[in-house]
Backbone bond lengths (Angstrom), bond angles and torsions (degrees), N, CA, C in turn:
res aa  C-N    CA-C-N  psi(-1)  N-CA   C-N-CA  omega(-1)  CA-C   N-CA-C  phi
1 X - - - 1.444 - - 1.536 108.40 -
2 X 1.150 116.57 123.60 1.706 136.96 -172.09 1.993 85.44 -76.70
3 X 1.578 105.25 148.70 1.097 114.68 -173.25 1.827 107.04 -80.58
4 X 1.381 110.57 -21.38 1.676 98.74 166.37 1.427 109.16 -74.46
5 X 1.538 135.09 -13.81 1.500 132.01 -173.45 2.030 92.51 -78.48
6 X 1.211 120.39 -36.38 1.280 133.56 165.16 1.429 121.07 -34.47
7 X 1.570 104.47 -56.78 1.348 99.21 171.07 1.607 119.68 -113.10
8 X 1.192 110.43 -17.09 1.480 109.72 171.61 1.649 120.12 -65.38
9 X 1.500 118.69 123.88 1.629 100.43 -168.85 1.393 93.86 -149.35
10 X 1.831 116.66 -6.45 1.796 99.45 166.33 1.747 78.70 -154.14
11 X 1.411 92.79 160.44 1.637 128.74 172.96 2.002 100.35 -44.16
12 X 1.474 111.58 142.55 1.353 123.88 156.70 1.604 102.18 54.95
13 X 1.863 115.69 44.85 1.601 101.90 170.25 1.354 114.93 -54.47
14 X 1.315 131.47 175.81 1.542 145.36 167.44 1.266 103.64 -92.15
15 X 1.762 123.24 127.66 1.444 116.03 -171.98 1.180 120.18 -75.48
16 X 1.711 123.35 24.74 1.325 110.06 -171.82 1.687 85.28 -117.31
17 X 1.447 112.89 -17.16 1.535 116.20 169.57 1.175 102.56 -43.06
18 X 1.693 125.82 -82.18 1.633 126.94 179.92 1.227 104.90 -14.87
19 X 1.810 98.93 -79.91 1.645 100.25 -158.13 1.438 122.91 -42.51
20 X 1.498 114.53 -35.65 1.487 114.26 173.74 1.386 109.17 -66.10
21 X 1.047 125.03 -45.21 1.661 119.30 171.06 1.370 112.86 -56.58
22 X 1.391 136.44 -46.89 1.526 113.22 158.96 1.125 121.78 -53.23
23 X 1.031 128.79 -68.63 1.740 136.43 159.06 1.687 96.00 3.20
24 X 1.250 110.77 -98.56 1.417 111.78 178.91 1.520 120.49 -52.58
25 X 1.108 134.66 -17.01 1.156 139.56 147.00 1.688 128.98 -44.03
26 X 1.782 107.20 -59.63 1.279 105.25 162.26 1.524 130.25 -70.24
27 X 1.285 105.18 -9.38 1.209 112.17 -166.33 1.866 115.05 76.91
28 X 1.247 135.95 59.94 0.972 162.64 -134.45 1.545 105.53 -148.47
29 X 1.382 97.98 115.03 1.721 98.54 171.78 1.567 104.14 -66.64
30 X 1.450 104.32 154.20 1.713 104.06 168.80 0.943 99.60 -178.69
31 X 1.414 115.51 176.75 1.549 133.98 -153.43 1.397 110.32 -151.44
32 X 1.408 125.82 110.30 1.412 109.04 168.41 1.086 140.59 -90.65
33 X 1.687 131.41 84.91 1.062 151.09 -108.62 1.633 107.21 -87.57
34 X 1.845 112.60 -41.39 1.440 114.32 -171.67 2.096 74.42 -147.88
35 X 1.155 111.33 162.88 1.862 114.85 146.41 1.283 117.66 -56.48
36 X 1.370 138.79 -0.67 1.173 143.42 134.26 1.960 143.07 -91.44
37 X 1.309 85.71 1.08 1.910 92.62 -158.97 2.096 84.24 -131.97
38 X 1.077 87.39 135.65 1.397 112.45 168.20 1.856 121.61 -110.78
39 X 0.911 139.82 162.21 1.360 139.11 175.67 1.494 117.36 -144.07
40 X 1.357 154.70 79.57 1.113 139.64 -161.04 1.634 88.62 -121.13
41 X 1.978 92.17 165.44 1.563 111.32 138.70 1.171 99.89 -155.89
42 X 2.162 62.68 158.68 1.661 93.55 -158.18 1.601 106.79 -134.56
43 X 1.382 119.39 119.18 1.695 152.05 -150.86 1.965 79.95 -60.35
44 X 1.050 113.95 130.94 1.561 129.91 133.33 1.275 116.75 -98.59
45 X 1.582 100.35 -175.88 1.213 114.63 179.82 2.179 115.62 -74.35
46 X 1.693 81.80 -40.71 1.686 94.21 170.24 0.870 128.01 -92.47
47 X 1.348 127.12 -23.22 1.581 151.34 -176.92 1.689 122.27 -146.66
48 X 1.265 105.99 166.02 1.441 107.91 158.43 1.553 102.22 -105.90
49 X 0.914 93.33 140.48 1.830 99.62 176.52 1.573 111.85 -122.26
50 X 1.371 93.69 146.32 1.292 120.42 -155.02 2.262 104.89 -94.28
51 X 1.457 100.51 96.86 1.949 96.98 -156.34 1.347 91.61 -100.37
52 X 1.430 117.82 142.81 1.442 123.01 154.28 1.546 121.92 -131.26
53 X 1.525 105.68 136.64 1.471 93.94 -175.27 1.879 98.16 -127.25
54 X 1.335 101.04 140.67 1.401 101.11 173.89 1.838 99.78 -135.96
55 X 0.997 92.05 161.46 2.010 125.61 171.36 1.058 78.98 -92.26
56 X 1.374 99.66 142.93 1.755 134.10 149.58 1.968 94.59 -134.83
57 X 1.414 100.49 117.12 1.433 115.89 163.82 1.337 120.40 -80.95
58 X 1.350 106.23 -21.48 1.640 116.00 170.47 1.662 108.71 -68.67
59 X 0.834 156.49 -63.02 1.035 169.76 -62.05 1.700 105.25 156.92
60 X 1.247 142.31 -12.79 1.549 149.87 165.41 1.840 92.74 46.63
61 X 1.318 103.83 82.15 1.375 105.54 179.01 1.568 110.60 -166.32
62 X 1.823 131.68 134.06 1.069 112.92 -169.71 1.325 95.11 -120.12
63 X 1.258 115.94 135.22 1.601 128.00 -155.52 1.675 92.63 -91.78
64 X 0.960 137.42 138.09 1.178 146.72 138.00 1.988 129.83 -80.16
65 X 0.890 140.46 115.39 1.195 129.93 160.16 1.281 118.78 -130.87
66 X 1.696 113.93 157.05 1.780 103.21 -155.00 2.106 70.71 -148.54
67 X 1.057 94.41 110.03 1.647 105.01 165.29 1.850 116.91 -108.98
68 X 0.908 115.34 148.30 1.599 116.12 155.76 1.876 99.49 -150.44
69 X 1.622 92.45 166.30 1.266 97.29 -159.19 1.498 112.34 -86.59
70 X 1.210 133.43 166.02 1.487 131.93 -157.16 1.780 116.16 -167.56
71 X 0.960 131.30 66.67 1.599 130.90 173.91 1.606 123.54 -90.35
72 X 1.242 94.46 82.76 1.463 125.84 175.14 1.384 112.54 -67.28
73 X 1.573 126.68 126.24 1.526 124.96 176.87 1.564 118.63 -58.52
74 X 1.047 121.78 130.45 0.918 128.27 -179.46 1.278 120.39 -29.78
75 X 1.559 127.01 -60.69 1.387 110.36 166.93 1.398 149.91 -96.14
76 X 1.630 93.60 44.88 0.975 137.25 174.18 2.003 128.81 -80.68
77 X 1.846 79.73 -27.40 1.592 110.94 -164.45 1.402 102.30 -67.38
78 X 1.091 139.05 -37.37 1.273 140.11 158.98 1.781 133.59 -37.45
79 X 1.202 100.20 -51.87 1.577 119.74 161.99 0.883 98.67 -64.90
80 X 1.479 137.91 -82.72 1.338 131.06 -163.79 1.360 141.13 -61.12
81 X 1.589 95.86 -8.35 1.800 109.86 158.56 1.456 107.63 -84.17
82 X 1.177 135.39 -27.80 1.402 133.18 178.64 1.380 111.11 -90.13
83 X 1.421 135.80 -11.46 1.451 150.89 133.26 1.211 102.66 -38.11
84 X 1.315 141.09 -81.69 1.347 150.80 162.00 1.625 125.67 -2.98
85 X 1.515 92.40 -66.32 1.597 132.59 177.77 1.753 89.02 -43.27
86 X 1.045 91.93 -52.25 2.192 97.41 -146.08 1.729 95.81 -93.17
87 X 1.214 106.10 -26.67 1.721 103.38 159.55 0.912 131.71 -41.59
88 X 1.400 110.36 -75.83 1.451 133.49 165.80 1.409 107.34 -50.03
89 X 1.262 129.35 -56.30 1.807 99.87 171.39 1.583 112.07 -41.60
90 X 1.212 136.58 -26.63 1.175 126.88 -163.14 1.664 115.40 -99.03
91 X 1.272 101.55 3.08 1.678 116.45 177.70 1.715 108.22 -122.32
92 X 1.462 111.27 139.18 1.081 132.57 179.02 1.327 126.79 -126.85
93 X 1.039 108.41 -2.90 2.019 102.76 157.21 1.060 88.37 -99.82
94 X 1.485 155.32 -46.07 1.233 122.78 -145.64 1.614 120.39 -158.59
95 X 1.186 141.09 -140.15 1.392 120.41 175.26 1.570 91.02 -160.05
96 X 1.693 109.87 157.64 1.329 125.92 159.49 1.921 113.44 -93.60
97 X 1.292 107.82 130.81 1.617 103.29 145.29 1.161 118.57 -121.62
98 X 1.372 117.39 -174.92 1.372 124.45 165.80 1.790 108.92 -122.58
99 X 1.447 96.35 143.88 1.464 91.80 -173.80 1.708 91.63 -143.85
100 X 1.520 82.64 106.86 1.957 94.56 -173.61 1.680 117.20 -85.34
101 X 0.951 108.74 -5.47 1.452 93.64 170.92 1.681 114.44 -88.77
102 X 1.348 103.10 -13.70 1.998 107.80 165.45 1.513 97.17 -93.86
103 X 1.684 118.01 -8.14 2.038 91.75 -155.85 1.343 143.25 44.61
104 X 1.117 81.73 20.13 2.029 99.37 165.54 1.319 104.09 -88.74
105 X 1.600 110.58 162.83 1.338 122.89 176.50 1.790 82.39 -128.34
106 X 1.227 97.12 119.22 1.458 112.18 169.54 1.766 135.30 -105.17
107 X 1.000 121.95 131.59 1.637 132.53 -175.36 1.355 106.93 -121.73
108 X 1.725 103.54 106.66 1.314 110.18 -179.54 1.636 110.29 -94.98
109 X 1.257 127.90 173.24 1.568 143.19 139.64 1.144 102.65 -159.80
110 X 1.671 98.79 169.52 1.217 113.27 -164.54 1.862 113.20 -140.08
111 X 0.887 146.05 88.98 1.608 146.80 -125.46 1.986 86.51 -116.44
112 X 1.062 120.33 92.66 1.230 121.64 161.51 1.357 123.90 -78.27
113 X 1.267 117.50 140.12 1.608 123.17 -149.95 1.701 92.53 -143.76
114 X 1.586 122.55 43.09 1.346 105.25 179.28 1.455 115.04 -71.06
115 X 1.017 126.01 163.41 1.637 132.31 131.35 2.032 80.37 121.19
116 X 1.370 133.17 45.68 1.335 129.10 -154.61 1.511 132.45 35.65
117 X 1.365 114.85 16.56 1.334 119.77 178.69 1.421 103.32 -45.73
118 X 1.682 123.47 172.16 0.902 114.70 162.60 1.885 94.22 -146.10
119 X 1.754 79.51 147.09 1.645 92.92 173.37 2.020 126.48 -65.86
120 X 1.385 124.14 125.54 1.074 93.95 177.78 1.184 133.34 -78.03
121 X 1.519 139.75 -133.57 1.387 142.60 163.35 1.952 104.20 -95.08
122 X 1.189 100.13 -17.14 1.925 91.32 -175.25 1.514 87.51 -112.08
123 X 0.818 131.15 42.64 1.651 137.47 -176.78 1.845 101.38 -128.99
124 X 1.208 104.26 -45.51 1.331 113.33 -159.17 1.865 88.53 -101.92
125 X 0.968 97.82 -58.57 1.867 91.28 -177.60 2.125 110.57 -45.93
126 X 1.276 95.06 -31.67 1.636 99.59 -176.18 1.774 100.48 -70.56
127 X 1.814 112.39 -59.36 1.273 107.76 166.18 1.673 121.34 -27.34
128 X 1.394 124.95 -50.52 1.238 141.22 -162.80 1.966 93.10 -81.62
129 X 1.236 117.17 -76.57 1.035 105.39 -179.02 1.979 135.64 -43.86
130 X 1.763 91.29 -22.87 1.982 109.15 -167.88 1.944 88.21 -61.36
131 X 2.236 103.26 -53.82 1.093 100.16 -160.62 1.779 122.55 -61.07
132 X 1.606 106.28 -31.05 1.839 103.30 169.85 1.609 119.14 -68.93
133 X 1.081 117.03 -27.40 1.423 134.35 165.20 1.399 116.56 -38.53
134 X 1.366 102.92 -71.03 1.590 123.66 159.08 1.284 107.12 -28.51
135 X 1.259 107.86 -82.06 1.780 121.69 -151.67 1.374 82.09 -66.04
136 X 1.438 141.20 -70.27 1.264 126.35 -160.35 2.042 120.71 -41.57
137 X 1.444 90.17 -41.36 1.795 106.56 176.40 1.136 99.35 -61.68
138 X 1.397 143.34 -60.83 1.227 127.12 -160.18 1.740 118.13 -111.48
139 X 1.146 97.97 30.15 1.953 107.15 -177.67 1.242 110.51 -73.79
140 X 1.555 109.36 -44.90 1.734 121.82 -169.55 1.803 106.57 -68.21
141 X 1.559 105.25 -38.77 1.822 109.87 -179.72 2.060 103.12 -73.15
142 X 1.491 105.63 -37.77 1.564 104.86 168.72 1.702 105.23 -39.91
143 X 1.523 115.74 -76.58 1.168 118.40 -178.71 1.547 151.43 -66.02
144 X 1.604 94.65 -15.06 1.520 114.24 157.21 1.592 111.24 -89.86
145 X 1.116 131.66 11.56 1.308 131.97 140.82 1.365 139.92 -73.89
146 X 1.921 89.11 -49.73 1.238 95.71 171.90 1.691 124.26 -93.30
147 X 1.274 104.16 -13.37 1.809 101.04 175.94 1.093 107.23 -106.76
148 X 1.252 137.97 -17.06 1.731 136.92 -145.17 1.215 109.96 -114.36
149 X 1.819 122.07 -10.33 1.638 124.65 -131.68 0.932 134.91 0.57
150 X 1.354 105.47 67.69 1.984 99.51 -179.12 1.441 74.54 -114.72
151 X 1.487 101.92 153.28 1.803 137.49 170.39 1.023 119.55 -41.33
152 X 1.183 136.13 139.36 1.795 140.98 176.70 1.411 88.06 -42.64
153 X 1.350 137.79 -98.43 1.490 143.37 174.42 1.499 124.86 -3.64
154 X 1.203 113.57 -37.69 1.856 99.39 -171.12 1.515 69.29 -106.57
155 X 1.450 134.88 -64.49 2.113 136.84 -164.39 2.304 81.25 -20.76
156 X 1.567 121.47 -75.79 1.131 109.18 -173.18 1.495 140.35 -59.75
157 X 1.391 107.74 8.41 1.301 112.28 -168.76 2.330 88.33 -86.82
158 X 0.761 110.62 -30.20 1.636 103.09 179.96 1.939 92.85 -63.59
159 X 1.018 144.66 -10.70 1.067 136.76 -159.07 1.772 106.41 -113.08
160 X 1.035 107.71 9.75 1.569 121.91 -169.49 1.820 101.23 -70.64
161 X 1.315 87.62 -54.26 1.726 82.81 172.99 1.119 115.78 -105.04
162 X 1.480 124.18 146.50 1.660 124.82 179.13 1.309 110.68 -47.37
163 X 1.305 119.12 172.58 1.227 137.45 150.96 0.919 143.92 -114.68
164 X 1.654 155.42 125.54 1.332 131.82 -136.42 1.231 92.73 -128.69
165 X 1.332 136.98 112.64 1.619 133.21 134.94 1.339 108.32 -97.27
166 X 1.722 84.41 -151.27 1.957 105.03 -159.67 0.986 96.62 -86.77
167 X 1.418 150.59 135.60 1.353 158.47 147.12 1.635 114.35 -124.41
């Protein structure tokens, strides 16, 4: 049995259905926030990170976001937006910001599913796994920027090779 026969069991699921079925699958705290909005966390190697996935029916798109928390010195904020900058060239599903009035370091995507497509279960688990992947690869250059002062440039050279935790 293929792991979408696992969770697939009637016609036209709701993609936040899956995700809760992985959720409970990995064994993953979570919360089902609206019939569209999900809330999990999920253990890294450096952090637990804090994932949310919602449906938008307006728009046929399931938002992913993977935050953990981050309070960087103030004049620090400079490096670490140009850290950012040069990250994100180096990522292609998705992008980091920073959003300082929460102090999260945030990793968005966005998985558009127009025309009624539907997402599968190794579709959405990869989404889930790309975003801890991410944050795990580039957590150590986040923080040797902001505590260590070393330069966006050498802070990313620890980020050259992936990193593998639990996702």
């Amino acid at each position: 049995m293929s792991n979408s026969e696992l969770y697939l069991t009637g016609e036209d699921l709701h993609p936040i259905d899956l995700v809760e079925t992985l959720a409970e699958h990995h064994e993953w705290e979570f919360d089902r926030v609206t019939d569209d909005q999900i809330a999990m966390a999920v253990e890294g190697q450096w952090r637990t990170y804090s994932i949310t996935l919602a449906w938008s029916e307006r728009d046929e798109t399931l938002r992913l976001v993977c935050t953990f928390e981050m309070e960087p010195p103030e004049p620090r904020l400079p490096a670490l937006y140009e850290t950012l900058n040069r990250t994100n060239e180096l990522c292609w599903t998705g992008g980091f910001s920073f959003w300082p009035e929460q102090k999260l370091m945030v990793w968005r995507y966005g998985l558009v599913l127009a025309g009624g497509q539907m997402a599968g279960p190794e579709q959405i688990d990869r989404m889930i796994s790309g975003a801890v992947a991410a944050c795990e690869r580039f957590y150590p250059a986040f923080q040797l920027v902001s505590w260590a002062d070393r330069s966006p440039a050498s802070a990313l050279q620890v980020a050259i090779a992936e990193a593998y935790g639990r996702a």
